[in-house]
N, C-alpha and C positions, 0 to 999 in steps of 0.2 A: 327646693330640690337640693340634695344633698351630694357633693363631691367626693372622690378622692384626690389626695395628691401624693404623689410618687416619687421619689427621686430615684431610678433606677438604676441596674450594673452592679448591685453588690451579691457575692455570695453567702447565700444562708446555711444555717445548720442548727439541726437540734432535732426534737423531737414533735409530732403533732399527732393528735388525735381526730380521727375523722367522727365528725356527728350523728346520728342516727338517720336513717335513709328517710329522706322527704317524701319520695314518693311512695313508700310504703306506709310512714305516718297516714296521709290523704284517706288513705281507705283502713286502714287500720281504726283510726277515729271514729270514721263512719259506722262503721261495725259496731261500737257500740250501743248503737239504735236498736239491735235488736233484741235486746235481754232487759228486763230490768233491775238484773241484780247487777251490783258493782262487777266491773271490770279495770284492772291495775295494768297500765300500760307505762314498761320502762325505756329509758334510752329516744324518748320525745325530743328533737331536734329544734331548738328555742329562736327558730323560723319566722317571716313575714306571714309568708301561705299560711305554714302549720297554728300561729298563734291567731290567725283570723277566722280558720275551721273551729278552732276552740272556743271560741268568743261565738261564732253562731253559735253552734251547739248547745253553747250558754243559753241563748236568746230563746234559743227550743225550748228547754225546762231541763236539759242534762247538767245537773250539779257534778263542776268540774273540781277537785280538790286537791293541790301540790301534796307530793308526799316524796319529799328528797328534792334534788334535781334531777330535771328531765324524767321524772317521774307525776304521774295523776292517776287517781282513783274516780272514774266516770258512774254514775250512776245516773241512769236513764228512764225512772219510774213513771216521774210526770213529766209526757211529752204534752208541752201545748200546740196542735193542731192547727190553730185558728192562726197561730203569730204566722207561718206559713201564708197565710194571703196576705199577709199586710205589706205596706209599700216599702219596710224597713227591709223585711225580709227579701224583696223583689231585688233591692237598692246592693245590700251585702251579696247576697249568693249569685249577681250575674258581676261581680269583682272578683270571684274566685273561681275559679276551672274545679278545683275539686269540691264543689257544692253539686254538683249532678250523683256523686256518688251516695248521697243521703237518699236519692229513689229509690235503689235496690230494699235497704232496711225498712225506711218507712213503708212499701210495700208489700214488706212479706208480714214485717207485726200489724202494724194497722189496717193493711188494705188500700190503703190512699196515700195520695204525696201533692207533694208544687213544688214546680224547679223554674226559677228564670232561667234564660239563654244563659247558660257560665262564661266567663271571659275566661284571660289568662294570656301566656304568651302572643306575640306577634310574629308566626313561625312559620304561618302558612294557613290553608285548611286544615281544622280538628274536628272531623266531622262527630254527631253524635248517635249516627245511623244503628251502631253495633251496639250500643246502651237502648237506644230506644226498641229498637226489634227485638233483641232479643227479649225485653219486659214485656212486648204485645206478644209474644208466641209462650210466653206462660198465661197468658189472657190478662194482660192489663191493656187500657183502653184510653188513648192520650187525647185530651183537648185541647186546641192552643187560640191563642187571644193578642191581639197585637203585630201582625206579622212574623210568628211565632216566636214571640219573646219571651213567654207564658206559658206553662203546660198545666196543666190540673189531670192527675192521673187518678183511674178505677179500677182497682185491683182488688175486689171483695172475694173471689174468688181464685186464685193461682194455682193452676194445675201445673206438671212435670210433663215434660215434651222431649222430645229430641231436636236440636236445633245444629245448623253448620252456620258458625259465623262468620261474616263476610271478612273481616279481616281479626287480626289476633289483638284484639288492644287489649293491653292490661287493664286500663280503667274502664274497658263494657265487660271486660269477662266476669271484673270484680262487682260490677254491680250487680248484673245476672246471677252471680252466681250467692251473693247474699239475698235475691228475692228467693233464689230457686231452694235456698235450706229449709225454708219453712211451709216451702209450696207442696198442693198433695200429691203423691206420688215419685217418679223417679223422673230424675232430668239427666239428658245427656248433651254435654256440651265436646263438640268437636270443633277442630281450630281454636282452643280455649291457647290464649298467653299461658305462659310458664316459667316466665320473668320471678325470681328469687319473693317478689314482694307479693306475686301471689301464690306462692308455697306459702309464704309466711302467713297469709290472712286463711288460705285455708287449713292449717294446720293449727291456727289459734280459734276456728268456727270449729272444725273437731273435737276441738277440747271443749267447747261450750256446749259439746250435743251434737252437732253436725253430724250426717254422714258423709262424708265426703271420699270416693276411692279415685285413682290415676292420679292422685296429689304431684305434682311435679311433671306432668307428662301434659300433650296438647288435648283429650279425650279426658271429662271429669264425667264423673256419673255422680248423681246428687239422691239420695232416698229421702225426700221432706222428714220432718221434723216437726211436732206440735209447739213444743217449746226450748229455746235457746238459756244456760245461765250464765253466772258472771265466769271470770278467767283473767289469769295474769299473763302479759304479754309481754317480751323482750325485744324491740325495733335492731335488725341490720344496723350494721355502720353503713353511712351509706359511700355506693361502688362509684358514682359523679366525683364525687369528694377526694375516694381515692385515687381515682384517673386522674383530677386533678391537679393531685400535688405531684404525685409523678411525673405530671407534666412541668410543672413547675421547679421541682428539682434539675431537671435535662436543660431547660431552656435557661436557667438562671447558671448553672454548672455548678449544682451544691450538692453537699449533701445530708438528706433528709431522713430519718426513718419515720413511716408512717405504723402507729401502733394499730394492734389488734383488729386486723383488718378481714378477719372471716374468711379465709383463703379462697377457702373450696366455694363459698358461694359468689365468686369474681371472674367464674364462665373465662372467658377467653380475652374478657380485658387486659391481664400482662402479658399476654404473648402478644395483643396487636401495638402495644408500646416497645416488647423486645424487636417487634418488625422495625419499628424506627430505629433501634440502634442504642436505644435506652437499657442499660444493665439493672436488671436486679436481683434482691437476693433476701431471702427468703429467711427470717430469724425467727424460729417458734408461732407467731401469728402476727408477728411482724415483716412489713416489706420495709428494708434499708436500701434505696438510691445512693450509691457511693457518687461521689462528685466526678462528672466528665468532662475533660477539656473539649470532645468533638464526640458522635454520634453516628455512625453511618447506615443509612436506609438499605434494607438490602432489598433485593429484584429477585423477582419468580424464578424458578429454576431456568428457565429459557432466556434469562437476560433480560426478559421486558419490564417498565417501570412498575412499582410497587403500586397497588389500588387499597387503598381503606375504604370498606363502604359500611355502612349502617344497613340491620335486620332487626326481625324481630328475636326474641331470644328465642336460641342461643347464641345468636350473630352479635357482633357488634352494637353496643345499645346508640340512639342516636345521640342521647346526651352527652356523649361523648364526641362526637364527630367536629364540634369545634375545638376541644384542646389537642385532639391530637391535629389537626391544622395549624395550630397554632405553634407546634411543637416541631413540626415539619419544616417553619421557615427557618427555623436553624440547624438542620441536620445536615449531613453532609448526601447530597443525592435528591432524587426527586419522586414527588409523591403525587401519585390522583387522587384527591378527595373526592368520593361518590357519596353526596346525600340524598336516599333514597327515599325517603318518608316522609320530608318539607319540604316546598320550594321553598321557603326564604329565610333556611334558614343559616347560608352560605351569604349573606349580603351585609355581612360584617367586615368583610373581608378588605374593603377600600379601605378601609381605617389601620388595618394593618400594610395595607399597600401606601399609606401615606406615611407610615413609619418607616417605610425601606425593604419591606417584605415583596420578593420576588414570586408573583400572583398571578393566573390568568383564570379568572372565573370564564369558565368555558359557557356553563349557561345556570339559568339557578338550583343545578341539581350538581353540579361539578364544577372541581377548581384545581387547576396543575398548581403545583407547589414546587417551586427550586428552592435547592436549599442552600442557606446562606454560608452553612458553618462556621456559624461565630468567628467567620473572618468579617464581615461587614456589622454591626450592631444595630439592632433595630434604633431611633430616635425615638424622644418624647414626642410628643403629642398630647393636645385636647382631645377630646372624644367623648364622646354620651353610650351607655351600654344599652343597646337595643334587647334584649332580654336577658335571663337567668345563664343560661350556659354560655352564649357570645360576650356577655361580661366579665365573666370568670377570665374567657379564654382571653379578651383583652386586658386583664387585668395581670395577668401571667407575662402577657406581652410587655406591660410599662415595666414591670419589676425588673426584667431581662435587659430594658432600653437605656439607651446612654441618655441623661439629662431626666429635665424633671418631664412627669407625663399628668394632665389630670381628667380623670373618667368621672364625667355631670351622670346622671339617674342614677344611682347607684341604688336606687331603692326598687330597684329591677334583681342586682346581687343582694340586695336582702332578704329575699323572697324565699332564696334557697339555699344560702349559705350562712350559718352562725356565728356572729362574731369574728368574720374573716380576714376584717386590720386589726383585730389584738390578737389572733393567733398569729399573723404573719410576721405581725412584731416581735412574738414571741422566739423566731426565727432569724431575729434582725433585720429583717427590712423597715426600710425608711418609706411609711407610711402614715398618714393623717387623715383623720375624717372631718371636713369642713360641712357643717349643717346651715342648708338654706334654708 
């Protein structure tokens, strides 16, 4: 198990580049399934998750081929079917949460699929309800084996329906909505996600043939399609990345510009950081954090305390809801954090209360936050990162901290974040990665 160590308190400054959006890679990948002409996908994020999806996909029969950095040319001609039941395949794809998005494709080209149970974070219930139903209400027909650890799906058939799903996930909509392009007839999907990553995946299946109309709105209508071809792709920066360093900027009191950051597609993320009291400013398609000695939260028109909560989009996205927490124990004032869409995944939160962070998890959907204004400093600490984004956000925490700090699994922050102690060094922080 691999560490970081920290020596925290110093101010950073320079320049950084945000990665391509993870969560858009997942299903972006995916989609390659369904053509078998080459498709060139740029701005690939050099990821745990993302490079484990590519290394299946491998295993499928999709020859993956580097062209640049961050760049591959997928081609998908001979899929092997059969490596799908084997114990290799059972073993990889229930280690990844985004291995469920290969049903949608496999479904609409071949008629068939197999998916283990996917793992992935430890964040709460991820249910698979709105992936699964929606593929039975185009008429596929799921078997499961095991205590449903196992599914084996029959989709020889996929007609176009009208469906209202139960809730808006971005990764049911995207799988749905990759069986529903090649399904016969028209599909309509209501309550669909409208999360930037899946404009992007349907605006890249239009260019391949697709019909797809309401692009960007909750209401898709789909006109099947007999066949899908290849297409080049340009991944998002991703919007985690940039909330994060903006967090990181405030809490450390540096300052940073974050380049080429896609403005228009970052919804309402800098205004819920301007709620904290964070400045920014806006240069071309870059965001520049000027260095702040103090921060102050400001309160609803009527005086009551400030609430950040997580939605679906266009709300606050959740993956965000632990750095701006994390950014709240130094601001001047106090903040509710409402996480609405995990219980647990506010239970990071002792660990910053062990460094001096003034905390009352109210229960596991909400936590008061006073703020410290960097008249008190957080302390080092040991600590282990419980997943992808409470790593981050404690990882922003030691940088900020007086003394040295060291964060054990780190291979939880490598899942989703690229090369994240040699950009920060790049920064000047006083960081090291100790391999266990």
């Amino acid at each position: 198990m691999s560490s970081f160590i920290i020596n925290g308190g110093r101010k950073l400054h320079g320049e950084i580049v945000p990665q391509g959006a993870k969560n858009e890679a997942l299903q972006i990948l995916c989609a390659v399934l369904l053509t078998p002409e080459p498709v060139t996908i740029h701005n690939i994020p050099d990821i745990r998750d993302v490079n484990k999806l590519i290394e299946l996909l491998g295993d499928m029969g999709v020859e993956a081929t580097p062209s640049g950095k961050g760049s591959y040319i997928f081609k998908a001609k001979n899929i092997d079917l059969d490596y799908l039941k084997t114990k290799e395949f059972r073993k990889k794809g229930a280690g990844l949460r985004g291995s469920v998005m290969i049903l949608g494709p496999l479904l609409a080209r071949f008629g068939k699929g197999y998916i283990p149970h996917p793992g992935g974070d430890k964040i709460g219930r991820r249910r698979l309800d709105t992936h699964f139903i929606g593929l039975q209400k185009l008429g596929a027909r799921f078997e499961s084996e095991g205590l449903n650890t196992f599914y084996s799906i029959d989709a020889t058939e996929l007609k176009g329906c009208y469906m209202l799903l139960d809730e808006a996930s971005v990764t049911g909509t995207a799988n749905v909505v990759m069986a529903a392009v090649m399904a016969k007839g028209t599909t309509t999907i209501f309550n669909a996600a409208c999360e930037p990553y899946l404009v992007q995946l349907c605006r890249m299946l239009n260019r391949m043939g697709a019909k797809i109309t309401g692009v960007g709105s909750n209401l898709l209508t789909i006109q099947g399609v007999e066949y899908l071809a290849g297409t080049s792709h340009t991944m998002l920066p991703d919007m985690i990345e940039i909330g994060s360093f903006i967090g990181l900027a405030a809490m450390t009191g540096s300052e940073i510009t974050i380049k080429n950051v896609q403005y228009q597609e970052l919804g309402i993320i800098p205004e819920v950081f301007r709620k904290l009291g964070i400045k920014l400013e806006l240069r071309g398609d870059d965001i520049h954090v000027p260095a702040q000695e103090t921060y102050e939260v400001e309160t609803f028109m009527d005086g009551s305390i400030m609430t950040i909560s997580d939605a679906p989009w266009p709300g606050f996205t959740p993956d965000l809801i632990s750095i701006a927490l994390v950014v709240a124990t130094q601001a001047k004032g106090s903040v509710l954090i409402h996480q609405k869409m995990f219980e647990s995944r506010l239970f990071f939160v002792d660990k910053l209360i062990d460094m001096g962070a003034q905390i009352i998890l109210c229960d596991p959907h909400r936590a008061t936050v006073i703020g410290l204004n960097h008249q008190v400093p957080l302390r080092g600490i040991t600590m282990s990162s419980p997943d992808i984004r409470a790593g981050v956000a404690l990882l922003i925490a030691a940088l900020s901290a007086k003394g040295k700090s060291q964060i054990d699994n780190i291979e939880q922050i490598d899942r989703g974040y690229q090369d994240i102690d040699g950009r920060l060094r790049s920064l000047g922080a006083d960081i090291e990665r100790i391999d266990g």
